[in-house]
C-alpha positions in Angstrom: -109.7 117.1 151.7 -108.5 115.3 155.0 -108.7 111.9 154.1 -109.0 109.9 151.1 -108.3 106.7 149.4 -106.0 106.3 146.5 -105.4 103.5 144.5 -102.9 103.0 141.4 -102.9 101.6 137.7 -99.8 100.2 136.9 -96.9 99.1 139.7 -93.3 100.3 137.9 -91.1 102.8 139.2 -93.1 106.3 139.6 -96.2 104.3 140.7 -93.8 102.4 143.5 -92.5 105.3 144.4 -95.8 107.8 145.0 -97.7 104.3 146.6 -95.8 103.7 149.2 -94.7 107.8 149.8 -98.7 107.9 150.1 -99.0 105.2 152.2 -96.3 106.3 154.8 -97.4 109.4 154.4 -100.6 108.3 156.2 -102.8 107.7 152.8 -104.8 104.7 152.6 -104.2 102.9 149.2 -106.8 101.1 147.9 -105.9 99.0 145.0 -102.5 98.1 143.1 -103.5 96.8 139.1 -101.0 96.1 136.5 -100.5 93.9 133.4 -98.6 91.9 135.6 -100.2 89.6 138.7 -96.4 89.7 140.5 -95.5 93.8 140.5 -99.3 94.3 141.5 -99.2 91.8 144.4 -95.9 92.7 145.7 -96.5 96.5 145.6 -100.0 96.0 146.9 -98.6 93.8 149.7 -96.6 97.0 150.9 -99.4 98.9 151.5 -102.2 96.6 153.1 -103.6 97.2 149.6 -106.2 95.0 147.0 -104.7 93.4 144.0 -105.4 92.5 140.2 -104.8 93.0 136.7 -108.1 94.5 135.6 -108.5 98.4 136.0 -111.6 98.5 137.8 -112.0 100.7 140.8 -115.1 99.6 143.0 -113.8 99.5 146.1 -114.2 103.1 147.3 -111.3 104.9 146.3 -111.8 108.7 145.7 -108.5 109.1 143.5 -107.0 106.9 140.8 -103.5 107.7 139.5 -102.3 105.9 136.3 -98.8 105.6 136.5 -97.9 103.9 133.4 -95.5 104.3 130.6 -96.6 106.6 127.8 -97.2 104.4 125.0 -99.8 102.8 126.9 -101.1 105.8 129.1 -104.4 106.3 126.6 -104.9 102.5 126.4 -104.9 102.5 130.4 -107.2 105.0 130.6 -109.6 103.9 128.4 -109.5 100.5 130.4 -110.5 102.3 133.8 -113.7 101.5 135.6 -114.8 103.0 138.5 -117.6 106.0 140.1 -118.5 108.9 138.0 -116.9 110.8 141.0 -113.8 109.4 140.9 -111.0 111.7 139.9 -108.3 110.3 137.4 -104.6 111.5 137.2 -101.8 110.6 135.4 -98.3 111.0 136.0 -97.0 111.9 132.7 -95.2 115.1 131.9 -95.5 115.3 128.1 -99.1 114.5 128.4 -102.3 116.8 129.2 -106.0 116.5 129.7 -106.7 115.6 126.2 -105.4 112.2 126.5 -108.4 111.4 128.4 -111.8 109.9 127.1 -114.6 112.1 127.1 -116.1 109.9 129.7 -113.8 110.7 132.2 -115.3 114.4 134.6 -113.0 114.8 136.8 -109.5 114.7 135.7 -105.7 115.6 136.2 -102.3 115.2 136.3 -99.7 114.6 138.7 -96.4 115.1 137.6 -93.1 114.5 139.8 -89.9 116.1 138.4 -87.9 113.5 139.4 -86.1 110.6 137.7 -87.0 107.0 139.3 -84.8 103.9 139.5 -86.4 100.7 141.1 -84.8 100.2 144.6 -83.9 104.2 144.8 -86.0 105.4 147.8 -86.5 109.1 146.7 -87.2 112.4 148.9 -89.8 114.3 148.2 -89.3 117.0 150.1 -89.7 120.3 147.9 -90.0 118.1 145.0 -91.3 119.7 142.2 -94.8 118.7 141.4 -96.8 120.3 138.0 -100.9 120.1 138.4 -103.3 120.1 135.8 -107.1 119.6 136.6 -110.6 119.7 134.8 -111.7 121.5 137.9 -110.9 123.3 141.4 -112.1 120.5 143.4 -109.8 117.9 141.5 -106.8 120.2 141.5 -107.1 121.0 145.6 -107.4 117.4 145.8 -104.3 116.6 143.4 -102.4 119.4 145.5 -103.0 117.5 149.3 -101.6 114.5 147.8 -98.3 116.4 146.4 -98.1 118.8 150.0 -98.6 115.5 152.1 -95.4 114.2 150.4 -93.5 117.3 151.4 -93.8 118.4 147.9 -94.0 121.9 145.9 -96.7 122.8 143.7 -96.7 124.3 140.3 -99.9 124.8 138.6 -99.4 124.6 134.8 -100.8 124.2 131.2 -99.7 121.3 129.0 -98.3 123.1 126.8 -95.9 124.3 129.8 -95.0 121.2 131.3 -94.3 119.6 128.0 -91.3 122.7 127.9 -90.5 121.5 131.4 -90.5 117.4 130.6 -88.1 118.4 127.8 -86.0 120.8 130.0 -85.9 117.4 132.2 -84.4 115.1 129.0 -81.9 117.6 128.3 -81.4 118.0 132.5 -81.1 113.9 133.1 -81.2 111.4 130.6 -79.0 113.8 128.0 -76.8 114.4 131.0 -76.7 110.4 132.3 -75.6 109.6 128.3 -72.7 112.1 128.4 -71.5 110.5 131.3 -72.0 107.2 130.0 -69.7 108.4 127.4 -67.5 109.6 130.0 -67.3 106.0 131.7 -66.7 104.2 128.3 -63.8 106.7 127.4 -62.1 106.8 130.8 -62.4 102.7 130.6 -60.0 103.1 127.4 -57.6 104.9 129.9 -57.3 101.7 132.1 -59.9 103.7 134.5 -63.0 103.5 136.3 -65.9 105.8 136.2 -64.9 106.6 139.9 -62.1 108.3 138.4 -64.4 111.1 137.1 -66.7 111.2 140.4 -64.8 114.8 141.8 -65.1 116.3 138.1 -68.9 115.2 138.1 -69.8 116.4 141.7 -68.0 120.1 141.5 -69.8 121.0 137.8 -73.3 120.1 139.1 -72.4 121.9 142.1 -70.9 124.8 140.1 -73.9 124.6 137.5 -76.5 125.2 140.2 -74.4 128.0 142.5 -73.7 129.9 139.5 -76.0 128.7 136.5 -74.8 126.5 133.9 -74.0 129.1 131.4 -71.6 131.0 133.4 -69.7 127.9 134.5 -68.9 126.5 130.8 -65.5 125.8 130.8 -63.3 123.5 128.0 -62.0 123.4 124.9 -65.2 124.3 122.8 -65.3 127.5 125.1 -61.6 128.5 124.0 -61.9 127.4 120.9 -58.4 125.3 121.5 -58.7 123.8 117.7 -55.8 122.1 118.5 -57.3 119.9 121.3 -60.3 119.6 119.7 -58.8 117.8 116.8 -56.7 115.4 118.9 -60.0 114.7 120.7 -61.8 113.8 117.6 -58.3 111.5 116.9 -58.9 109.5 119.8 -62.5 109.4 119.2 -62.0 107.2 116.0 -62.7 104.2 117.5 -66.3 105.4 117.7 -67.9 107.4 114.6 -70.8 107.6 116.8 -68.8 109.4 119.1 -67.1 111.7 116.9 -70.3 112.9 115.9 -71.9 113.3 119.5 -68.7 115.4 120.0 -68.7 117.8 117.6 -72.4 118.5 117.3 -71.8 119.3 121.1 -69.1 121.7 120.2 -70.3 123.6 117.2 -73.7 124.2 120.0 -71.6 125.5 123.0 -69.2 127.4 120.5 -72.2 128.9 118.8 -74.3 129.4 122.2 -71.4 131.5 123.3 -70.3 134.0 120.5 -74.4 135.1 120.1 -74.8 135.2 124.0 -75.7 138.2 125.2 -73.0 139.2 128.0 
């Protein structure tokens, strides 16, 4: 496939983000639909693109990506109209083929490890990008539009990527809580978050150079009892906390004494 035309149901931040990647990338977008007559106009307006709020695909395009949130995915696709040789994607990672109506031939999905923040202009350059299709034609399809991104391409079951998309809650939005936490805590110390921004930088840097596991470090590692009681002290302005705490660690204490060294 040299050239196609691709067009997108739903406007939020993964669809922004692939739509207009495409469409500097060289891809012609077709059509911008969401619930929404603003986020489709104004995304669509981006991209010399058509407009609307119904899901129905008649103008041409040869792939149709539903980029929607999950509680609606099935509902979306249900709603799509367009050629019998249309192929349709989604984007989600804890999602497979089965979501799709029987209607639906040619089918995949398209899924960007990445996490997506409206007004965040993201690289993808060797981004990760899992494909599932019903058929060879529809995954070589799905993999041009990954590679003309820059992107790198893992071919995967669902049950595999839904290991992967939980690897990515524990990886990010677990991860982005903690550190939440962090902010709220150093905020009782008359701090910033800013304070914590070395710390933060040097053990992801340190987690990927030498693997997470070998880079544990803390109180929980040495079992320092003492410390960790004083923590949970200070943590009594938040039961919440004091829970989150030592659920996290009894797990690295425990992950530690039955690691194999």
């Amino acid at each position: 496939m040299t050239r196609c035309v691709v067009s997108f149901a739903g406007a939020g931040r993964v669809a922004s983000s692939l739509c207009l990647g495409f469409y500097n990338a060289g891809i012609r977008i077709g059509k911008v639909v969401a619930n929404t007559d603003r986020s489709s106009r104004s995304l669509a307006g981006k991209c010399n693109a058509e407009w609307g709020k119904k899901a129905e695909f008649d103008n041409g395009s040869d792939i149709i990506i539903a980029a929607v949130p999950d509680d609606i995915l099935q509902e979306v696709l249900f709603e799509i109209k367009c050629p019998d040789d249309s192929i349709i994607a989604h984007t989600a990672g804890s999602f497979g083929l089965d979501i799709f109506p029987a209607h639906i031939k040619r089918k995949g999905v398209l899924y960007p490890l990445q996490t997506f923040t409206s007004g965040r202009k993201i690289s993808f350059g060797n981004l990760p990008f899992f494909i599932e299709a019903s058929d060879p034609d529809t995954r070589q399809s799905l993999t041009y539009l990954a590679e003309i991104l820059g992107g790198k391409v893992h071919y995967t079951d669902s049950e595999h990527r839904k290991f992967i998309h939980l690897a990515a809650v524990f990886a990010c939005n677990f991860t982005n809580h903690m550190l939440t936490i962090g902010k709220e805590i150093s905020l009782k110390a008359g701090l910033g978050f800013k304070i914590l921004e070395p710390l933060i930088l040097e053990t992801i840097a340190k987690a990927l150079d030498l693997s997470p596991e070998n880079s544990q470090t803390g109180p929980a590692m040495r079992k320092d009892h003492i410390t960790i009681k004083k923590h949970l002290e200070l943590l009594s302005f938040s039961p919440e906390f004091q829970d989150i705490y030592r659920s996290i660690t009894k797990s690295i204490t425990e992950f530690h004494k039955t690691r194999i060294k």
